[in-house]
Every structure is written in structure tokens, then in C-alpha cells.
N, C-alpha and C positions, 0 to 999 in steps of 0.2 A: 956204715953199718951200726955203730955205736948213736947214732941219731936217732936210727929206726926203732932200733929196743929199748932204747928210753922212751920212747912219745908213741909206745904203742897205738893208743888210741886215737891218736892225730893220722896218722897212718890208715889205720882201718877206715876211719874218716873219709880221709882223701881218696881211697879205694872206691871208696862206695859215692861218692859225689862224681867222682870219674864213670862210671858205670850207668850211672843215675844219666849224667850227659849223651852219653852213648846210647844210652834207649830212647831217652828223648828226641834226640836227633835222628833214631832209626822209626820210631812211629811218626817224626813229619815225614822222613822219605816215602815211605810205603805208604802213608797215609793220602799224600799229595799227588801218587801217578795217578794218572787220567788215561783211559785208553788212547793209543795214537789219533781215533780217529775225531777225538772228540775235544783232544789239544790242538790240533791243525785244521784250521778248516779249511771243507774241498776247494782245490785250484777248480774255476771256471766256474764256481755258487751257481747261479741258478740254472745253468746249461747243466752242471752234474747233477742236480738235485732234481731235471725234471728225467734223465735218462736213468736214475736209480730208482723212481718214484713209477715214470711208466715202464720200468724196464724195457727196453729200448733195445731191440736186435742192433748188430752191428752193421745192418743196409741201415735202417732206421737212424744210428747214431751217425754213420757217413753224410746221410741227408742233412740233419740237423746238423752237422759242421758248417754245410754249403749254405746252408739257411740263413746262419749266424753271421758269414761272413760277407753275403750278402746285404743284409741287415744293417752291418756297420757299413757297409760301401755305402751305402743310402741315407742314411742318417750324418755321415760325417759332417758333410759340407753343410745338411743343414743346421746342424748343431753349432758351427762355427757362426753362423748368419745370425741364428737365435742367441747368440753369445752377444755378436756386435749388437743387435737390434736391442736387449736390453741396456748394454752400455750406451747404445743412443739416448736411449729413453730414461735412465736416469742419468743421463749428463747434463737433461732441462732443469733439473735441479742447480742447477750453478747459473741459469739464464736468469734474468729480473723481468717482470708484465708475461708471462709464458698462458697463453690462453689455455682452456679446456680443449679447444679443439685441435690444439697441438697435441694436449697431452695424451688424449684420446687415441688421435692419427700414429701418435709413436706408440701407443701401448697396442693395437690395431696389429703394425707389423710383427710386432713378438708374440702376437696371438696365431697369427696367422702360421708361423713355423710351428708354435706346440700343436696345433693344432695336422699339422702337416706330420710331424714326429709321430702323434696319436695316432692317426691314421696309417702310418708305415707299420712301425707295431702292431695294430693289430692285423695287419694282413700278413706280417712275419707267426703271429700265433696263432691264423687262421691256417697257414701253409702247415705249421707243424702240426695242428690236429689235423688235417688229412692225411698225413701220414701216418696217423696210429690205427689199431686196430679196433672194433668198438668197446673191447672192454677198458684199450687203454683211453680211449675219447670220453668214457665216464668219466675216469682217473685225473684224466687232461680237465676238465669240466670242475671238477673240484679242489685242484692243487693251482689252476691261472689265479687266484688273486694271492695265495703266498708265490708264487714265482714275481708276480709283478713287486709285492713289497719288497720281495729281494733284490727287484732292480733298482727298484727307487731310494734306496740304501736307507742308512739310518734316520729315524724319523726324532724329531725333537730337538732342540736343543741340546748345547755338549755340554758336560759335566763342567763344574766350576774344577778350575785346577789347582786350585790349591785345597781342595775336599769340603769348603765352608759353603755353604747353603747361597745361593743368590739374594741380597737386600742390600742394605747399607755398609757399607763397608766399615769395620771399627774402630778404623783413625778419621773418619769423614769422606768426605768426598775429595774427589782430586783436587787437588790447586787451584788448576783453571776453571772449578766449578764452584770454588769456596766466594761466598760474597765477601766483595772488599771491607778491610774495617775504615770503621769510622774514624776523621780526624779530628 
């Protein structure tokens, strides 16, 4: 006690820096929430986002399940084909004397599934607008190319991870890219 009433003003101080902390910290909390729906984003992106967008009976959304799982039965396998078939096609990168008409012949088959994929898709989004009604088929009409960019997930390049802009790095270049010095 006898500390306190000597250094009254060190006191009052320390009250008010305490307080001062306490508000701070309470304007980032309150400042920081986000509604729930807008910090989580919806399970199932583009299946939820076209059945909140066409609002979507729940015959409609039963449909669209069977749609979906469909969809993926069909696309699996050839997803896994289009996987190999790329990994064929740049493994000729490792070959020496590799013709054009190889390269051709292998880029060919990995053409041939996207192009197989493209076509399943869209008779999966042909099936779903028949199942709307015509106002929700305008709706439908207008929201298919953000529904597809949400399939196609993020677009660009990822962010450098350490926050510094993409160029030259500020200690040089790696090691194994450094020219040898002269003797």
C-alpha cells in the first residue's frame, strides 16, 4: 500500500495503459467478426451456390444430387486416363531426337479426354437446366459461367510465400544457377 500512495501517478498511469489495452483489444474483437456465413465457406461451392441461386425445390435438389454423383461416376476414370496421358506426354521431355509427330500423337491423346470431360459436362449442365423451371433456366443461363469458374478453382498463379513480389531474388540466384567463378 505504501508504494501505491507514494507514486500516485505511476498508478493512475498504469490504470489507464491497462484500460487503454482493454479497449484495444476489444475494438479488434468486435471489429474482426464476420458473419458465420461469410468466414466459412459453403460445403459443396458450386452445387450449393447454384441451389441457393436457383432456389431449388427439394425434388429439384434430390435430382441434382443424383446428377452430381453421376457426373463423378463418369468423369472418374477418365480423369485418371487424362492424368496418365499427360504424364506420358511430358515424360518425352526426358527422351533425346523425339519427333513432332510423337509429340503431336501424345498431346492428341490428352486432347482427346478433355475434350471427352468437356463434353460430359456439359450434358451434366444440360440435364440440370431441364430440370428447372423457366424462370429458374433464365437464372441458370446467367450464373453457368460463375458456376464453371468455381469448378475450375483458383485461377493464376499462387502468391509468393514469403509476401515479396516475384523477380530476382535479393541474395541472387540459387547456387546451381550462379555462373562458376573464374580461376
Amino acid at each position: 500500500m505504501n508504494f501505491i500512495a507514494k507514486n500516485k501517478w505511476l498508478t493512475v498511469a498504469f490504470v489507464i495503459l491497462i484500460l487503454l489495452n482493454v479497449t484495444t483489444l476489444a475494438v479488434f474483437w468486435w471489429s474482426k467478426k464476420v458473419p458465420l456465413e461469410e468466414a466459412v465457406p459453403p460445403q459443396g461451392g458450386a452445387m450449393t451456390f447454384l441451389i441457393k441461386e436457383l432456389q431449388l425445390d427439394s425434388a429439384q435438389q434430390q435430382q441434382l444430387i443424383v446428377f452430381r454423383d453421376e457426373h463423378r461416376s463418369a468423369t472418374r476414370e477418365i480423369r485418371k486416363k487424362n492424368r496418365e496421358a499427360k504424364e506420358t506426354f511430358f515424360s518425352l521431355l526426358e527422351k533425346e531426337g523425339i519427333t513432332a509427330t510423337e509429340i503431336d500423337q501424345a498431346a492428341t491423346v490428352s486432347a482427346r479426354y478433355d475434350a471427352e470431360l468437356s463434353k460430359i459436362t456439359f450434358d451434366h449442365f444440360k440435364k440440370i437446366r431441364s430440370i428447372c423451371t423457366p424462370v429458374q433456366q433464365k437464372k441458370f443461363d446467367e450464373i453457368i459461367h460463375e458456376v464453371l469458374r468455381m469448378l475450375s478453382g483458383p485461377q493464376g498463379p499462387p502468391p509468393p510465400r514469403d509476401g515479396r513480389p516475384p523477380g530476382p531474388h535479393p541474395d541472387g540466384p540459387p547456387p546451381h544457377e550462379r555462373p562458376a567463378p573464374e580461376k
